[in-house]
C-alpha positions as YAML, in Angstrom:
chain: A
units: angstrom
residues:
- id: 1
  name: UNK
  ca: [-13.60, 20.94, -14.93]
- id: 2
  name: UNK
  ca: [-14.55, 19.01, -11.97]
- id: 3
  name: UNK
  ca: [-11.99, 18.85, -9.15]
- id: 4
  name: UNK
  ca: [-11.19, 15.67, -8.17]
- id: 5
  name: UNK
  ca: [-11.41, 16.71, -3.88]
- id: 6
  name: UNK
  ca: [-14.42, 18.09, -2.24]
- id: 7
  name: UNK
  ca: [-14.85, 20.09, 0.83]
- id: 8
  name: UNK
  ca: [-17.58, 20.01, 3.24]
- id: 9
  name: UNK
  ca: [-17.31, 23.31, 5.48]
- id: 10
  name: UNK
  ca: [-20.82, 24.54, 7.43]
- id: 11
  name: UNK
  ca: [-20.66, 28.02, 8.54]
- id: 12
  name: UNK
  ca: [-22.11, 27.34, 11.41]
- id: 13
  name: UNK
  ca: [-19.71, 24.18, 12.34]
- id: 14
  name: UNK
  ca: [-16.52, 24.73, 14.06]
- id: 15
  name: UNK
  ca: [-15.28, 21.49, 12.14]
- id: 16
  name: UNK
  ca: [-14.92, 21.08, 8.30]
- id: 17
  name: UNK
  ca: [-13.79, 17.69, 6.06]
- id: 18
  name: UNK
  ca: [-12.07, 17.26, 3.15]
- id: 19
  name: UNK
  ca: [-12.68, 14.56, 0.86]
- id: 20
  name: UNK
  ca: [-10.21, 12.59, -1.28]
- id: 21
  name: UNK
  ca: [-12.48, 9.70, -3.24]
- id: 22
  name: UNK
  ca: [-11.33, 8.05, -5.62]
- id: 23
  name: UNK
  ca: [-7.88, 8.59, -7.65]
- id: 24
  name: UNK
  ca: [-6.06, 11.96, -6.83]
- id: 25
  name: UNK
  ca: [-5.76, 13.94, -9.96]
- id: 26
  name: UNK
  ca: [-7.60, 11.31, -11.84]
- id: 27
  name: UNK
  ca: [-8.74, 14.61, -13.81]
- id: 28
  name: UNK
  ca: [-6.81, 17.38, -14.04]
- id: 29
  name: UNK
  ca: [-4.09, 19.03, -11.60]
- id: 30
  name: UNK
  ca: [-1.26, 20.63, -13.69]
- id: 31
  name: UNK
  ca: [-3.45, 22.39, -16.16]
- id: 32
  name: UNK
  ca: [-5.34, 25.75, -16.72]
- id: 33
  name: UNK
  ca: [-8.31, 24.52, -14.67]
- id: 34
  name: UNK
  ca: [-7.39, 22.63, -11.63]
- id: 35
  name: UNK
  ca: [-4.62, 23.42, -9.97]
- id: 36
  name: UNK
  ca: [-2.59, 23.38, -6.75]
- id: 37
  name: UNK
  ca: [-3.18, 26.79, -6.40]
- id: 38
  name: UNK
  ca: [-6.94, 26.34, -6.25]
- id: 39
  name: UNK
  ca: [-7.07, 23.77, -3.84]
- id: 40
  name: UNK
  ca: [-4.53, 25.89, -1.48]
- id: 41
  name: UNK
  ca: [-7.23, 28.70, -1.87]
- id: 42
  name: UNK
  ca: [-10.03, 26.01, -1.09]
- id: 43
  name: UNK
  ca: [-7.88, 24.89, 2.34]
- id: 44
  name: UNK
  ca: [-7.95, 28.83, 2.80]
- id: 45
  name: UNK
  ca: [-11.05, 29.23, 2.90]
- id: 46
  name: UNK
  ca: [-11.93, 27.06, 5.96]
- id: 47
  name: UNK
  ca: [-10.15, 29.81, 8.09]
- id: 48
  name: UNK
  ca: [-8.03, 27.18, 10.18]
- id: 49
  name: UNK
  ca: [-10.82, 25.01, 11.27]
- id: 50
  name: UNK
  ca: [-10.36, 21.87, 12.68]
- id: 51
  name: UNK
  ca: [-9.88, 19.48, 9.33]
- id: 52
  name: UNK
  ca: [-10.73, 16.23, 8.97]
- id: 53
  name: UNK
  ca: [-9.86, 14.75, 5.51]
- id: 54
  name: UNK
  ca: [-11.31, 11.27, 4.24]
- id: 55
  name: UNK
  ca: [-9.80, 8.88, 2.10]
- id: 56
  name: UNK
  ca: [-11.20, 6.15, 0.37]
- id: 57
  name: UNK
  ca: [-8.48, 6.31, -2.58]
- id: 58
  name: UNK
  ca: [-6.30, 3.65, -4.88]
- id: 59
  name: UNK
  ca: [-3.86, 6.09, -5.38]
- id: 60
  name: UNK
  ca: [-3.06, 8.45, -8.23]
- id: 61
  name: UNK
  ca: [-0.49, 11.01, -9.24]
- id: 62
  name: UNK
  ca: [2.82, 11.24, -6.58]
- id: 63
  name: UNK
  ca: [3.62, 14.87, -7.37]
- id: 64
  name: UNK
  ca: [-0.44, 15.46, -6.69]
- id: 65
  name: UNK
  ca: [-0.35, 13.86, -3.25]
- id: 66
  name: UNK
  ca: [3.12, 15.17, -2.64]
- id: 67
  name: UNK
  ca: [1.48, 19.38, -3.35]
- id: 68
  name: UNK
  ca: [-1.97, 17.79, -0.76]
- id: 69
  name: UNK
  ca: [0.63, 16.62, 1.76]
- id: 70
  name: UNK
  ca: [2.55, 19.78, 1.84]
- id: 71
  name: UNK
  ca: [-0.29, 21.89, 2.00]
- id: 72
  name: UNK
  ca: [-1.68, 20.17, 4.76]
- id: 73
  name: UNK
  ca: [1.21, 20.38, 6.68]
- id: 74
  name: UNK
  ca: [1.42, 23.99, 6.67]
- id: 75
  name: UNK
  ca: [-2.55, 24.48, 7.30]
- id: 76
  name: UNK
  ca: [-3.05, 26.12, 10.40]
- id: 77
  name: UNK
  ca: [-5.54, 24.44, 12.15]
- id: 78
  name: UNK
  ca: [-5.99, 20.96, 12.92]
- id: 79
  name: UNK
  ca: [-5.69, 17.84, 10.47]
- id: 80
  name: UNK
  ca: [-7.12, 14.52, 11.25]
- id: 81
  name: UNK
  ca: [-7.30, 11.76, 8.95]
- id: 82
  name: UNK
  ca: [-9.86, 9.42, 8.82]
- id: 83
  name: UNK
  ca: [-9.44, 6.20, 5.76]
- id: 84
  name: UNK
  ca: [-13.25, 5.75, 4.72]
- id: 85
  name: UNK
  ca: [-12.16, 2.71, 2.79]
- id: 86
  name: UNK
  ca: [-8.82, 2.21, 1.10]
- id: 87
  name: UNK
  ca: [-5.84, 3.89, 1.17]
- id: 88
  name: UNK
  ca: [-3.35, 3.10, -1.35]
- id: 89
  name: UNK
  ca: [-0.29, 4.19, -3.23]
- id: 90
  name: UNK
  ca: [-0.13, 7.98, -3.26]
- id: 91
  name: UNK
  ca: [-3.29, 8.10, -1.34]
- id: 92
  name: UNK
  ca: [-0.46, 7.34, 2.00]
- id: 93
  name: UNK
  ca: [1.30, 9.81, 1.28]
- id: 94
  name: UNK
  ca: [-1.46, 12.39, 1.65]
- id: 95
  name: UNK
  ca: [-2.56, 9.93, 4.71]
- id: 96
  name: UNK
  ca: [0.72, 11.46, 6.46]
- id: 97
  name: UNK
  ca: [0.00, 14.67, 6.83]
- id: 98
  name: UNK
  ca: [-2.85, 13.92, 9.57]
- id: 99
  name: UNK
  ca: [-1.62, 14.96, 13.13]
- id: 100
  name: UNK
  ca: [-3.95, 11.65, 14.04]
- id: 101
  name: UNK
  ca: [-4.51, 9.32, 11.42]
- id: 102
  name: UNK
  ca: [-8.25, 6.93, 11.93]
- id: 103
  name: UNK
  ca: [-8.24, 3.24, 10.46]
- id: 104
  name: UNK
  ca: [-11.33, 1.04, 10.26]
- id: 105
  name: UNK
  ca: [-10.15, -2.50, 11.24]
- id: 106
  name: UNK
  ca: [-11.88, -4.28, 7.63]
- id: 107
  name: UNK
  ca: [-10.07, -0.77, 5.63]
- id: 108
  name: UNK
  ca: [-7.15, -1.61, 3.21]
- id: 109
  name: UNK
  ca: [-3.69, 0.31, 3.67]
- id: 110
  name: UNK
  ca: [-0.79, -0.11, 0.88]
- id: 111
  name: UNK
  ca: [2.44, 0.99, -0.50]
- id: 112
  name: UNK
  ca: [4.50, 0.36, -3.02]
- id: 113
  name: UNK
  ca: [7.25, 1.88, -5.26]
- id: 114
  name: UNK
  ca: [6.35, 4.59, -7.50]
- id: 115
  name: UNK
  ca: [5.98, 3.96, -11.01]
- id: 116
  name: UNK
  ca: [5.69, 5.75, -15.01]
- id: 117
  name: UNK
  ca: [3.69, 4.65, -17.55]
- id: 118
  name: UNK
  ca: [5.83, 4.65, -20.86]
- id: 119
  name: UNK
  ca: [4.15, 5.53, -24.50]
- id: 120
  name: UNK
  ca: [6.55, 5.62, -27.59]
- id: 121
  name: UNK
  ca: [10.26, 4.74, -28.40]
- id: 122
  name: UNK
  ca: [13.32, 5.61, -26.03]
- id: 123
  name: UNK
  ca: [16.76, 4.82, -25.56]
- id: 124
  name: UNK
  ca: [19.45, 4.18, -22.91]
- id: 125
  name: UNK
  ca: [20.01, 7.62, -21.77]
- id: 126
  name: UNK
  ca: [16.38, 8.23, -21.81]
- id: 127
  name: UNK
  ca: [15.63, 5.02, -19.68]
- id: 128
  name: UNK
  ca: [18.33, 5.44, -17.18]
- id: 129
  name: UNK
  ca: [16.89, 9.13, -16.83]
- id: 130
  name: UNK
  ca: [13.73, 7.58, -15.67]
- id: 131
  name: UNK
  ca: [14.72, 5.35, -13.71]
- id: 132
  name: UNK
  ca: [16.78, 8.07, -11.47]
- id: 133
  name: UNK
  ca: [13.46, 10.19, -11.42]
- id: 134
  name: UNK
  ca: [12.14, 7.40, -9.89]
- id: 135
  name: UNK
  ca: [14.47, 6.75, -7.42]
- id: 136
  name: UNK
  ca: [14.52, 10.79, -6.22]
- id: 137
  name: UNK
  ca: [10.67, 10.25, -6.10]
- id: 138
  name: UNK
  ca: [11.02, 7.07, -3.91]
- id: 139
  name: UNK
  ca: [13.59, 8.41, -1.39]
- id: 140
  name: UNK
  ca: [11.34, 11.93, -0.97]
- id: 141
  name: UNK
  ca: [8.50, 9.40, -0.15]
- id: 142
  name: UNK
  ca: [10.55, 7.49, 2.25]
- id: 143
  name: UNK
  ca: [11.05, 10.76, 4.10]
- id: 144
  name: UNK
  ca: [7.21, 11.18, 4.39]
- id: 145
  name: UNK
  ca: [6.78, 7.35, 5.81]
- id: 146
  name: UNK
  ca: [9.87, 7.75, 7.72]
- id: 147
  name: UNK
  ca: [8.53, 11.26, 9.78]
- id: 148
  name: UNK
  ca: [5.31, 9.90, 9.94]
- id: 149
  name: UNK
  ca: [6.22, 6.31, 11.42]
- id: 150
  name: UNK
  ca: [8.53, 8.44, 13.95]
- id: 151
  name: UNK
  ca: [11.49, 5.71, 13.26]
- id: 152
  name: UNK
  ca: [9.88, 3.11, 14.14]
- id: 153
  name: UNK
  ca: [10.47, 1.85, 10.82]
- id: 154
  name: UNK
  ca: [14.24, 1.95, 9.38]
- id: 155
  name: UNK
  ca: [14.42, 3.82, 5.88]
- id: 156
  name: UNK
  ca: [16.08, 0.08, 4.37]
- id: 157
  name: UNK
  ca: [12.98, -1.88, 5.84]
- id: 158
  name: UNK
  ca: [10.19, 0.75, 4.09]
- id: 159
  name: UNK
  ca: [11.97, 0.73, 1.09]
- id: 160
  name: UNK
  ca: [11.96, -3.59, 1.11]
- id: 161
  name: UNK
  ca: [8.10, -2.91, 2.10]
- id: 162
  name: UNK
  ca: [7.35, -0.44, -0.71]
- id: 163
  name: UNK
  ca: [9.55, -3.31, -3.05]
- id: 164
  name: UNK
  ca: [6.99, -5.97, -2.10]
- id: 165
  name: UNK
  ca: [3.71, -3.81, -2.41]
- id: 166
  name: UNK
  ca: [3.20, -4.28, 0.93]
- id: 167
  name: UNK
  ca: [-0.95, -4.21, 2.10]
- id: 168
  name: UNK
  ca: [-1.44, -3.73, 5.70]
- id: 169
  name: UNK
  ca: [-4.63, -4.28, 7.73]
- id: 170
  name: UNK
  ca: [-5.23, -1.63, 10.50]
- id: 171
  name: UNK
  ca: [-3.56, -3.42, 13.43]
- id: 172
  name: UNK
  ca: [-0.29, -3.78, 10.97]
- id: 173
  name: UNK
  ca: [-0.73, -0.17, 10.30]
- id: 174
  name: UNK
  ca: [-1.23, 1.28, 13.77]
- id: 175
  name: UNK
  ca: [1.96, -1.04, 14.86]
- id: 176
  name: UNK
  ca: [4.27, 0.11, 12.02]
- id: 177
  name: UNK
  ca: [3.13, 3.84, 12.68]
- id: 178
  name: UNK
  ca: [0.93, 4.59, 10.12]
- id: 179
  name: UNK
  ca: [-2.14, 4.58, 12.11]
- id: 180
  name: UNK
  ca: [-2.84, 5.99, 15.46]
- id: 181
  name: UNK
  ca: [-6.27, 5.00, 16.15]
- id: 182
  name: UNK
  ca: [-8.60, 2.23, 15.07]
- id: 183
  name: UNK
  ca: [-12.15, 3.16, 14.77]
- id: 184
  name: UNK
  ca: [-15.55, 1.09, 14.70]
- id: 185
  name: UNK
  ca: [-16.41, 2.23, 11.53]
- id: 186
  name: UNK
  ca: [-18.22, -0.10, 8.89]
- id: 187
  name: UNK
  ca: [-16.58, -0.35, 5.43]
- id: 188
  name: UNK
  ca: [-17.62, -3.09, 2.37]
- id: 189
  name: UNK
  ca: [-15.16, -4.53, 0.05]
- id: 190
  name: UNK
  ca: [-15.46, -7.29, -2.58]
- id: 191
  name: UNK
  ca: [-13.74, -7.94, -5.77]
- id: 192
  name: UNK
  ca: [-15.62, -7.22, -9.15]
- id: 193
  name: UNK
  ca: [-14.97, -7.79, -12.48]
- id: 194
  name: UNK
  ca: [-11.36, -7.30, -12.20]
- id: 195
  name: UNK
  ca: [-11.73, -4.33, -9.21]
- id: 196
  name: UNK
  ca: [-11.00, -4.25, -5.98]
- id: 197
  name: UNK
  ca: [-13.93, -2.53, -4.55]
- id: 198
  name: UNK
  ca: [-13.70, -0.94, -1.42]
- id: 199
  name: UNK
  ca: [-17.16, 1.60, -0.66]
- id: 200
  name: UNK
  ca: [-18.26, 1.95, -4.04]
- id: 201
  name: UNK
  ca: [-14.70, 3.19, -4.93]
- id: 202
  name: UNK
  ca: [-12.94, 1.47, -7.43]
- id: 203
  name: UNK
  ca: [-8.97, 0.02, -7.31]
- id: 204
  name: UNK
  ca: [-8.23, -1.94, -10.90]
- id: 205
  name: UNK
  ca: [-6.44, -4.91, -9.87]
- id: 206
  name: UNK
  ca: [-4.26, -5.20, -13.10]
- id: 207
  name: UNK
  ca: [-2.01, -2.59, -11.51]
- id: 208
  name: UNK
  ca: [-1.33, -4.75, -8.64]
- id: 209
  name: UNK
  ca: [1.22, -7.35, -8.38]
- id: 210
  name: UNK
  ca: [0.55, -8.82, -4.89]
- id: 211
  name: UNK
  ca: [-3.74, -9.61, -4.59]
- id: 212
  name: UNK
  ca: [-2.32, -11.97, -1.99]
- id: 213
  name: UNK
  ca: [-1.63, -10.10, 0.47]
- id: 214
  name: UNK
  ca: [-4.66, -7.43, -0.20]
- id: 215
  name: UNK
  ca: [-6.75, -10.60, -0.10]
- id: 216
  name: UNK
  ca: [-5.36, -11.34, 3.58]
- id: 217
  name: UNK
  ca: [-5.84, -8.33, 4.57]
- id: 218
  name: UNK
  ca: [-9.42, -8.25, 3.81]
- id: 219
  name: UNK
  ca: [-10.07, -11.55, 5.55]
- id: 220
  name: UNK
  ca: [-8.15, -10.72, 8.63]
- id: 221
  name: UNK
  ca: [-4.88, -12.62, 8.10]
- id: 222
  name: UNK
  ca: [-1.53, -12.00, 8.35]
- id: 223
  name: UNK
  ca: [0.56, -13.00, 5.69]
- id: 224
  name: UNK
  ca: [3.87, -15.11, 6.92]
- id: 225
  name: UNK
  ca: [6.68, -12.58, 6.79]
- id: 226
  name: UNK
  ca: [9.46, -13.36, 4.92]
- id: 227
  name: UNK
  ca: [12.15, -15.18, 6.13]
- id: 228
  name: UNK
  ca: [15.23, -12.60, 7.57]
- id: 229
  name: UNK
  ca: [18.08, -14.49, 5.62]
- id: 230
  name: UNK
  ca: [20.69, -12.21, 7.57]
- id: 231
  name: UNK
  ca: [19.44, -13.30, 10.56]
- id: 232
  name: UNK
  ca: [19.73, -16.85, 9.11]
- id: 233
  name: UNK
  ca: [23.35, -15.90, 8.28]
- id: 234
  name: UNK
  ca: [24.20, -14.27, 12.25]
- id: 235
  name: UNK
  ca: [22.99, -17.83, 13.32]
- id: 236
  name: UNK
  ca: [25.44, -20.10, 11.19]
- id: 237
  name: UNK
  ca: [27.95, -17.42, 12.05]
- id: 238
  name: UNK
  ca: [27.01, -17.85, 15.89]
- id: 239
  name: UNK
  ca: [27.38, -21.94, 15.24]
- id: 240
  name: UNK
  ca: [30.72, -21.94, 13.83]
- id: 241
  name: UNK
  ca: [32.02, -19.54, 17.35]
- id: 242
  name: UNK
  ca: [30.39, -22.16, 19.11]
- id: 243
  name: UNK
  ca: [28.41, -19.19, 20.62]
- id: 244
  name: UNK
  ca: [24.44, -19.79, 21.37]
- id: 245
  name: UNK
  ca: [21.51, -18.84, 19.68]
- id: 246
  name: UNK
  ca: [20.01, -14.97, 21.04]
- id: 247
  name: UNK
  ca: [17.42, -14.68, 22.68]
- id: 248
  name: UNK
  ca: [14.81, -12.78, 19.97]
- id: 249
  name: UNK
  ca: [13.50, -9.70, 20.51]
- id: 250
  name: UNK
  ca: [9.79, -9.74, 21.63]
- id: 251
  name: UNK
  ca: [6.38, -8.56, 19.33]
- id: 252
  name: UNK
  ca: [5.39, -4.77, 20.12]
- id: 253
  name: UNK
  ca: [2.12, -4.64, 21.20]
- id: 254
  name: UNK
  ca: [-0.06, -3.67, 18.59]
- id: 255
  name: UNK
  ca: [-0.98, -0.26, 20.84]
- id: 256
  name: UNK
  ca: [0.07, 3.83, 21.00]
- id: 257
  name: UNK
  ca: [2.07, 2.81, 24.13]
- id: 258
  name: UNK
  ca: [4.02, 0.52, 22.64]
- id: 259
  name: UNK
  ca: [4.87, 1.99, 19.25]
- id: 260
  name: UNK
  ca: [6.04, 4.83, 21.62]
- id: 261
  name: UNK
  ca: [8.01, 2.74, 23.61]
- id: 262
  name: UNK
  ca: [9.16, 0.79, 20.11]
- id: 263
  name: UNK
  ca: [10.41, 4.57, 18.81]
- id: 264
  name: UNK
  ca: [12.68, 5.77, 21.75]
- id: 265
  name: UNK
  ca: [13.78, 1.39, 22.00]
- id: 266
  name: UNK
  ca: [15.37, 2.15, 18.40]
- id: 267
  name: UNK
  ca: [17.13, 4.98, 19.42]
- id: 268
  name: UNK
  ca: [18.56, 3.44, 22.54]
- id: 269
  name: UNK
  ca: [19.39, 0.80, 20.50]
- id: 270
  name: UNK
  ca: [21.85, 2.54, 18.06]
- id: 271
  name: UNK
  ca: [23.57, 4.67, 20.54]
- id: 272
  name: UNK
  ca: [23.83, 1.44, 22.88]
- id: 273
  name: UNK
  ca: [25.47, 0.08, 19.44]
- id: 274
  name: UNK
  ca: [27.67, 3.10, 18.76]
- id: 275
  name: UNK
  ca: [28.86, 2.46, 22.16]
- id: 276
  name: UNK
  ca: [30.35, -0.60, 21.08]
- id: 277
  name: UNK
  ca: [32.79, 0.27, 18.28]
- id: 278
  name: UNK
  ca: [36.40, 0.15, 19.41]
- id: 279
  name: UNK
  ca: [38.44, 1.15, 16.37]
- id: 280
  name: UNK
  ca: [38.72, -2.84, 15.19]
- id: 281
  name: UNK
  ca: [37.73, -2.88, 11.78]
- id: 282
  name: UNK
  ca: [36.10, -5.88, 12.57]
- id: 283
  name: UNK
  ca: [33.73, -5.01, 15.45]
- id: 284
  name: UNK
  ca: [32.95, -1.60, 13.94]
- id: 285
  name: UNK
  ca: [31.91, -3.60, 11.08]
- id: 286
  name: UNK
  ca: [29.67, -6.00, 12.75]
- id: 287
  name: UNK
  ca: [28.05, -2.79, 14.76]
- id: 288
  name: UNK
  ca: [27.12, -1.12, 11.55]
- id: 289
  name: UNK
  ca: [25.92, -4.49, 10.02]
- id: 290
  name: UNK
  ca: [23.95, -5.04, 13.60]
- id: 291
  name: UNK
  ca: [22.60, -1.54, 13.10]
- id: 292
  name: UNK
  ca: [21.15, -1.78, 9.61]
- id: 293
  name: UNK
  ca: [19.35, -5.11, 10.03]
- id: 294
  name: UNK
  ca: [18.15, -4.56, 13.58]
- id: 295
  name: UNK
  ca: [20.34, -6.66, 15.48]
- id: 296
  name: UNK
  ca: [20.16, -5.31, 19.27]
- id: 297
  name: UNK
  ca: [23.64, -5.09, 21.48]
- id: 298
  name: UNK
  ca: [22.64, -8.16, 23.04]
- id: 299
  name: UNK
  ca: [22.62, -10.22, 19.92]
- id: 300
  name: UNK
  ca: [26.31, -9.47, 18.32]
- id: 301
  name: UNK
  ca: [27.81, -9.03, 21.85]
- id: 302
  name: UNK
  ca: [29.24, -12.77, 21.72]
- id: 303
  name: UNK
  ca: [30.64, -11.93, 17.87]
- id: 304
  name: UNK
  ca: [32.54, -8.86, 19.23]
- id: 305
  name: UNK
  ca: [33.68, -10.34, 22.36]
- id: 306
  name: UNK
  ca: [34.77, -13.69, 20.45]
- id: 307
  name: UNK
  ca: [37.00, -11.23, 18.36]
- id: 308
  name: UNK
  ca: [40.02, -10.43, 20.50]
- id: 309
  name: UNK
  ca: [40.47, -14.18, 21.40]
- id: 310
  name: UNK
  ca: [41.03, -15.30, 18.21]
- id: 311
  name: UNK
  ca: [44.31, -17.18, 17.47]
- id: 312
  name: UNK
  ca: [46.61, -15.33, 14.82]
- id: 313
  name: UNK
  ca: [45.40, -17.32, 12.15]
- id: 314
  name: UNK
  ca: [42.02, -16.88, 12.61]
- id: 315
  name: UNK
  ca: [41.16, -13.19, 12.04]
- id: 316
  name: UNK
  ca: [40.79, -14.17, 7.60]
- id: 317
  name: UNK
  ca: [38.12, -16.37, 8.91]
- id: 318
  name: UNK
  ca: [36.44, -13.07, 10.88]
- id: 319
  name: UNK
  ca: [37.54, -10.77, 7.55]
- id: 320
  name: UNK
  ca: [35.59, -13.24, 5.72]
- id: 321
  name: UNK
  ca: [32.54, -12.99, 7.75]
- id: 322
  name: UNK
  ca: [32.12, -9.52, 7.77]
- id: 323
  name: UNK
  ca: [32.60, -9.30, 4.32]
- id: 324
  name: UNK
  ca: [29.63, -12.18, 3.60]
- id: 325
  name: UNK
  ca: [27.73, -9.63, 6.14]
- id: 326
  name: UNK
  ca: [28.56, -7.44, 4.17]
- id: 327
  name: UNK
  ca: [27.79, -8.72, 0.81]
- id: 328
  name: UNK
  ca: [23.95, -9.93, 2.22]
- id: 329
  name: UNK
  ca: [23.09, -6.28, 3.62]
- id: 330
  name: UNK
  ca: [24.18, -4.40, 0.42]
- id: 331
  name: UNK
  ca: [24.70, -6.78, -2.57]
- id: 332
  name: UNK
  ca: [20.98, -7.74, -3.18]
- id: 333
  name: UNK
  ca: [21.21, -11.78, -3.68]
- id: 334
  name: UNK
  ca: [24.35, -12.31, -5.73]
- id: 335
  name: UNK
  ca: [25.74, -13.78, -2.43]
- id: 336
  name: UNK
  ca: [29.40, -14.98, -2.12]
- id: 337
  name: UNK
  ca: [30.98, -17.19, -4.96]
- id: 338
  name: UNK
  ca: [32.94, -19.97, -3.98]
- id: 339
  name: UNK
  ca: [36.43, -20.48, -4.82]
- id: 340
  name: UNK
  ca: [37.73, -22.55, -7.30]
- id: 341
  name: UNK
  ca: [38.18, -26.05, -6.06]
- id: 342
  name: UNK
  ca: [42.17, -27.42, -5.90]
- id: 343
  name: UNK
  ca: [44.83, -28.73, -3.58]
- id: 344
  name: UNK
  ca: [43.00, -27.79, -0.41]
- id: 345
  name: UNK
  ca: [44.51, -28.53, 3.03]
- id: 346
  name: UNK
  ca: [42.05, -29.89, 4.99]
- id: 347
  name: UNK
  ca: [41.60, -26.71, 7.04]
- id: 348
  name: UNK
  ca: [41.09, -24.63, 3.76]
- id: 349
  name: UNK
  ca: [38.48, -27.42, 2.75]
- id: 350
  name: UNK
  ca: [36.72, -27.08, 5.97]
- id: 351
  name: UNK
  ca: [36.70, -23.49, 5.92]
- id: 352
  name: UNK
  ca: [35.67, -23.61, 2.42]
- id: 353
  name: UNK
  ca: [32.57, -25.85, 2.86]
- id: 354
  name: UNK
  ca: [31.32, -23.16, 6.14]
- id: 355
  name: UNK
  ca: [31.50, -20.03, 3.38]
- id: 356
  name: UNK
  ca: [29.60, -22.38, 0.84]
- id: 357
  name: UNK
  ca: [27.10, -22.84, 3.57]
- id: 358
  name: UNK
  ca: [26.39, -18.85, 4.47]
- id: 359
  name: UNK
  ca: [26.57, -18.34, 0.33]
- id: 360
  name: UNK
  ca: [23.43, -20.85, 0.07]
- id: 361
  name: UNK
  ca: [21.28, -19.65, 3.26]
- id: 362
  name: UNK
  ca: [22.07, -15.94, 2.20]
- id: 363
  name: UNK
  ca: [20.91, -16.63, -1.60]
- id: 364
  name: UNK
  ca: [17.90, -18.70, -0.39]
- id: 365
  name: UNK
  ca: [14.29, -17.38, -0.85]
- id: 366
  name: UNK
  ca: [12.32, -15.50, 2.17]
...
């Protein structure tokens, strides 16, 4: 059967390439005739030359990409990666392995959560068994993103991205960390009968769920990013401790230097944050809130200093707070109920009326 990669290796080159067109095992990989085995030999073969592998790809099967990335992490020589067109899906993963990954600026880049196509009858047990396949296979590709993005990314905000079948453009992909260089290189896409097209290599857009934001990418926009809710949240929070706005933390630039600089920034960040904790349940819980949705020092400073001067009736109020925090980093959007409406003093009914408040920004749409 035909393989679904093909190699390019000249003996008298010192280079070789790799090509990954279309969908990975869109043929064969677990059987008899193609198997990982043969394409390890293939990858053998080359002797350790200096690799570069092209992608023009919509995806294809996870555990396939997952056996391509492996075995080009342990190749000895050389990997470069170089996206010819597209590069969606399971087509990233394999994307990852590349010590020095090439993006045109008009190429496509995408993920999204894995999925399983279902034929047939099943049950509970059956489902739920699926569904926690699923979830090992998202959190081993997490790991991939998250080594190959070298933290810039936190494991919470790829896994949102991968929710949202996020498409990036090469300047949103060399800032997150998926891209180190972009290259000059020419590459046509256009939509036909139901395809996204990208170099003569097919994507089916049936399979997609957000042609929005491929179609932005393709004409050179941005999409708006969704609203940050808990930042939304820290600000009515800030408002009610009479405590001013912080100052926002400033755009990377969209360069090597700067995702560099963005990398070791993160790290400072949560040890800076670790330094704050103090043993109050309180201001240990804000720091781990801060550090999940990338609040710096800077920002919950006034919250934790606020927290000691607090009158002796007023530490419920904080309780309360950190539990809403809480609630918005872990609960998805069931938010905070309110309580039951009765004889309310008018200090309850205040304080009542300030939780309602949080509960509708934090349920409220990006």
């Amino acid at each position: 059967m035909k393989k679904f990669w093909q190699i390019k290796n000249e003996a008298e080159s010192e280079t070789a390439e790799l090509l990954l067109y279309g969908e990975i095992s869109d043929r064969n990989w677990w059987g008899d005739e193609i198997t990982p085995q043969q394409f390890a030999d293939d990858l053998k073969s080359l002797g350790g030359k200096a690799l570069t592998v092209g992608i023009n790809s919509p995806g294809g099967d996870v555990f396939a990409a997952q056996a391509i990335y492996n075995q080009l992490t342990a190749y000895p020589g050389a990997v470069s990666i170089r996206i010819d067109g597209m590069c969606a899906s399971a087509a990233t993963i394999v994307a990852c392995a590349g010590g020095h990954v090439m993006m045109p600026a008009n190429a496509a880049y995408m993920i999204h959560n894995p999925m399983s196509g279902l034929m047939g009858f099943y049950d509970e047990q059956e489902m739920e068994a699926m569904a926690a396949q699923l979830k090992t296979v998202k959190n081993t590709i997490l790991e991939v993103y998250q080594a190959r993005t070298g933290g810039t990314l936190s494991k919470t905000k790829l896994s949102h991205m991968m929710d949202n079948e996020t498409w990036m453009g090469a300047q949103d992909a060399e800032k997150y960390g998926f891209v180190d260089e972009i290259v000059d290189i020419s590459v046509k896409n256009s939509f036909q009968n139901g395809m996204f097209v990208a170099n003569s290599v097919n994507c089916p857009l049936g399979r997609l769920k957000n042609i929005a934001a491929l179609q932005a990418v393709l004409e050179g926009r941005r999409m708006k990013p969704m609203e940050n809710n808990n930042n939304d949240l820290l600000q009515k929070i800030a408002n009610r401790l009479g405590i001013g706005k912080a100052e926002e933390p400033q755009e990377p630039k969209d360069n090597q230097d700067a995702i560099k600089a963005a990398v070791q920034a993160e790290r400072q960040r949560i040890v800076d944050l670790d330094a704050m904790k103090n043993g109050n349940p309180a201001v240990d819980s804000i720091v781990e809130t801060a550090k999940k949705n990338g609040a710096t020092p800077e920002d919950i400073r006034p919250y934790v200093d606020a927290i000691p001067a607090q009158e002796p009736e007023k530490p419920s109020m904080m309780d309360e707070i950190v539990a809403l925090i809480h609630d918005n980093m872990n609960s998805g959007a069931e938010g905070v109920k309110p309580s039951p409406k009765g004889n309310e003093s008018p200090e309850e009914a205040k304080r009542q009326e300030f939780l309602n408040e949080i509960s509708r920004v934090n349920n409220k749409e990006g």
